[in-house]
C-alpha atoms as an extended CHARMM CRD file, in Angstrom:
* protein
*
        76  EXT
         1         1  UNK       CA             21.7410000000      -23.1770000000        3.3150000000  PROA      1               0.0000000000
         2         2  UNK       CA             19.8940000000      -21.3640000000        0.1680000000  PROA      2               0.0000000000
         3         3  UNK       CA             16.7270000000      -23.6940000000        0.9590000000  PROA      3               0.0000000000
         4         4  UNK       CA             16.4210000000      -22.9240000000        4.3440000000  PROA      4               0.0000000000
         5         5  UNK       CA             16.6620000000      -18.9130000000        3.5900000000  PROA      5               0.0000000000
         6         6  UNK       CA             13.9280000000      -19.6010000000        1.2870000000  PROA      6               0.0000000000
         7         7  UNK       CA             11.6670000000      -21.2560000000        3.6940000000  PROA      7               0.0000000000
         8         8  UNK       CA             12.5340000000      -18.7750000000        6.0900000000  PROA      8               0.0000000000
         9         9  UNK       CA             11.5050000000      -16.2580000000        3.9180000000  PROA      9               0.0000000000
        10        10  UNK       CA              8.3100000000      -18.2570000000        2.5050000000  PROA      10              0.0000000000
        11        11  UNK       CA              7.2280000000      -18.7620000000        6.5730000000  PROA      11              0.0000000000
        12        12  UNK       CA              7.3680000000      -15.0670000000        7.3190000000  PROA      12              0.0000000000
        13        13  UNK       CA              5.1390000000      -13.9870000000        3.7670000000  PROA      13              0.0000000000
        14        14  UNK       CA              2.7760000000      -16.4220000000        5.2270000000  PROA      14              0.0000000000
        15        15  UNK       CA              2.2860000000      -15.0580000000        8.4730000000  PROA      15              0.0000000000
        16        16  UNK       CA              2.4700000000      -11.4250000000        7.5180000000  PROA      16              0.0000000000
        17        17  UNK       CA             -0.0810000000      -12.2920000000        4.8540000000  PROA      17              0.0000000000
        18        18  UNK       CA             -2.1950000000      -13.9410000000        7.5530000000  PROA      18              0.0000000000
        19        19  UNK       CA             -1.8770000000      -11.4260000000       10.2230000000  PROA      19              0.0000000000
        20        20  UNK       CA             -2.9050000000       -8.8230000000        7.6530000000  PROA      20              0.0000000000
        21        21  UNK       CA             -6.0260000000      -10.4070000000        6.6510000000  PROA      21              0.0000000000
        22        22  UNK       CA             -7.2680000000      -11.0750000000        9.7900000000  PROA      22              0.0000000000
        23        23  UNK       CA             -9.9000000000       -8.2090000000       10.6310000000  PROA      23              0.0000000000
        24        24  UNK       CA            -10.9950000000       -7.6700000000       14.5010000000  PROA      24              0.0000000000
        25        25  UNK       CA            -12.4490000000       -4.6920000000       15.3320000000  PROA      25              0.0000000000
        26        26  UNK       CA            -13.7890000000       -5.5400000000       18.9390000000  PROA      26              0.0000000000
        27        27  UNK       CA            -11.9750000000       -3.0000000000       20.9070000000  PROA      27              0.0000000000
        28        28  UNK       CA            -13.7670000000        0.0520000000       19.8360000000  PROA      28              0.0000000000
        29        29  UNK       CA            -17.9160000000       -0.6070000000       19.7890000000  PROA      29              0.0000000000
        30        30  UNK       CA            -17.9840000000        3.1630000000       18.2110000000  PROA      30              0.0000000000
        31        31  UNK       CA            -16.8470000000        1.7160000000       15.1040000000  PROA      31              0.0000000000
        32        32  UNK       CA            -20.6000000000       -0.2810000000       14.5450000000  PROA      32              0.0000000000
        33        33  UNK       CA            -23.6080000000        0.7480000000       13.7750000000  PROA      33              0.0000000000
        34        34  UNK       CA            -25.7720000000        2.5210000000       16.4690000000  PROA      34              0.0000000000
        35        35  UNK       CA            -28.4390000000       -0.0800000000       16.0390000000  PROA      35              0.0000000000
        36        36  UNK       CA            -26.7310000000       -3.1240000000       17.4870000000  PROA      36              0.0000000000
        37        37  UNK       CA            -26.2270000000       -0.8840000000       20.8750000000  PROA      37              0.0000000000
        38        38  UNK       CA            -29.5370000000        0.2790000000       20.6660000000  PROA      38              0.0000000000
        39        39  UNK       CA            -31.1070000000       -2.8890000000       20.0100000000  PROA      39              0.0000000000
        40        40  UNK       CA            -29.4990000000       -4.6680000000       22.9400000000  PROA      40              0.0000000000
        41        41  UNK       CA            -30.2020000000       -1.8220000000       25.4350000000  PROA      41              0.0000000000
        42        42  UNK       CA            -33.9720000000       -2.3400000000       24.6510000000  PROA      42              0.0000000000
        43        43  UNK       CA            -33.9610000000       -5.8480000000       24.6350000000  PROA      43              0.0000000000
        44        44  UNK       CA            -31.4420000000       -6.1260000000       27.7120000000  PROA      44              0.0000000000
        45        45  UNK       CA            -31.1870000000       -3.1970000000       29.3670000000  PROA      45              0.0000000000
        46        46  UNK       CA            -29.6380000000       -5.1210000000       32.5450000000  PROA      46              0.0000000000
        47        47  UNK       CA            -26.7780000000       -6.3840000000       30.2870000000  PROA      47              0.0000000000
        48        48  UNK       CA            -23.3530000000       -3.9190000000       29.8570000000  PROA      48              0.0000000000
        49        49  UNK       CA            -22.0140000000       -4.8890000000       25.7970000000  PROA      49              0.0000000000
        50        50  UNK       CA            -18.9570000000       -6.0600000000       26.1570000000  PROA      50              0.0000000000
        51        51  UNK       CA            -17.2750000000       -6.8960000000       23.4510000000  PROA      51              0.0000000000
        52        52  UNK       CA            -19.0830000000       -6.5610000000       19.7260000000  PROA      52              0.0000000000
        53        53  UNK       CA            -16.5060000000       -8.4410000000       16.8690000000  PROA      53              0.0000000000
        54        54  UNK       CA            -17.3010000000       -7.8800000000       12.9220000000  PROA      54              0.0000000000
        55        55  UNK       CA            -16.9340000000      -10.2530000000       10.6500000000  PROA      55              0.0000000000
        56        56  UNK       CA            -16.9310000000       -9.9220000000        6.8200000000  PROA      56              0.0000000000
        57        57  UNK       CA            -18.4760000000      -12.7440000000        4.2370000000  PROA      57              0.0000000000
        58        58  UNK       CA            -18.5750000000      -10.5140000000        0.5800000000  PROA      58              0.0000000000
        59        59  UNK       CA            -20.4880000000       -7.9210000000        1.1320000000  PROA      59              0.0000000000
        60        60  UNK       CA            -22.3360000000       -8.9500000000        4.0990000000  PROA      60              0.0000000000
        61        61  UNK       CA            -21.5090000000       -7.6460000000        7.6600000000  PROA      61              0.0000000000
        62        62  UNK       CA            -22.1390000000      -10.0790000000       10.4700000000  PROA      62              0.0000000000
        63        63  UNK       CA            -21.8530000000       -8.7770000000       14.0240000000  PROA      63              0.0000000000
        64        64  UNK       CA            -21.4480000000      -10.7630000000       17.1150000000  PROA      64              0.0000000000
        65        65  UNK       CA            -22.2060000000       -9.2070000000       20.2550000000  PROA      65              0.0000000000
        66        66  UNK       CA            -21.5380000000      -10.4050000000       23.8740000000  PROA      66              0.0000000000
        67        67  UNK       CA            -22.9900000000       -8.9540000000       26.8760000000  PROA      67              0.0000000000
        68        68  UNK       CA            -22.8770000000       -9.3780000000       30.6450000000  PROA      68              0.0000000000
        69        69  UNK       CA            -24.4370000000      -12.7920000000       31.9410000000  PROA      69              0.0000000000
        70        70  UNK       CA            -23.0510000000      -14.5600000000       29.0590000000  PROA      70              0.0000000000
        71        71  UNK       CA            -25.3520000000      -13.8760000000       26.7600000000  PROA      71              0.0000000000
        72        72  UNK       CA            -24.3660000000      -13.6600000000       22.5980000000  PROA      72              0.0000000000
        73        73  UNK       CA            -26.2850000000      -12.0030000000       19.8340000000  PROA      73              0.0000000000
        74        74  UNK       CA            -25.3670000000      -12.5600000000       16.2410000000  PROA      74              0.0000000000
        75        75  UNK       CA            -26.4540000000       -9.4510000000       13.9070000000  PROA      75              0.0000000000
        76        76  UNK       CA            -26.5310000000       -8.6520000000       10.2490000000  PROA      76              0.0000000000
């Protein structure tokens, strides 16, 4: 009974510990820089952004942006 409380409690740690490292900001695009907007209003100004995610390797910022008529741009 002891080992499964353990495991239990082992299982949730994990998941909390992944769930908190997991970093998605694509809800709000006024969290990014204004370049990436600007940048795809010029290049696609027929194209709404749709959904821009961030994604953190050390300390470089990659952004990947999707916009209307399936199109994806990947920005650092």
């Amino acid at each position: 009974m002891r080992t499964i409380k353990i495991l239990g409690l082992m299982l949730l740690v994990t998941t909390l510990l992944i769930l908190s490292c997991s970093k998605d900001n694509d809800e709000n695009t006024n969290l990014f820089p204004q370049g990436i907007e600007a940048f795809a209003m010029k290049h696609y100004p027929n194209n709404k952004v749709i959904k821009i995610k961030e994604f953190i390797f050390g300390k470089t910022k990659t952004y990947e942006v999707k916009l209307e008529g399936n199109i994806e741009l990947k920005v650092n």
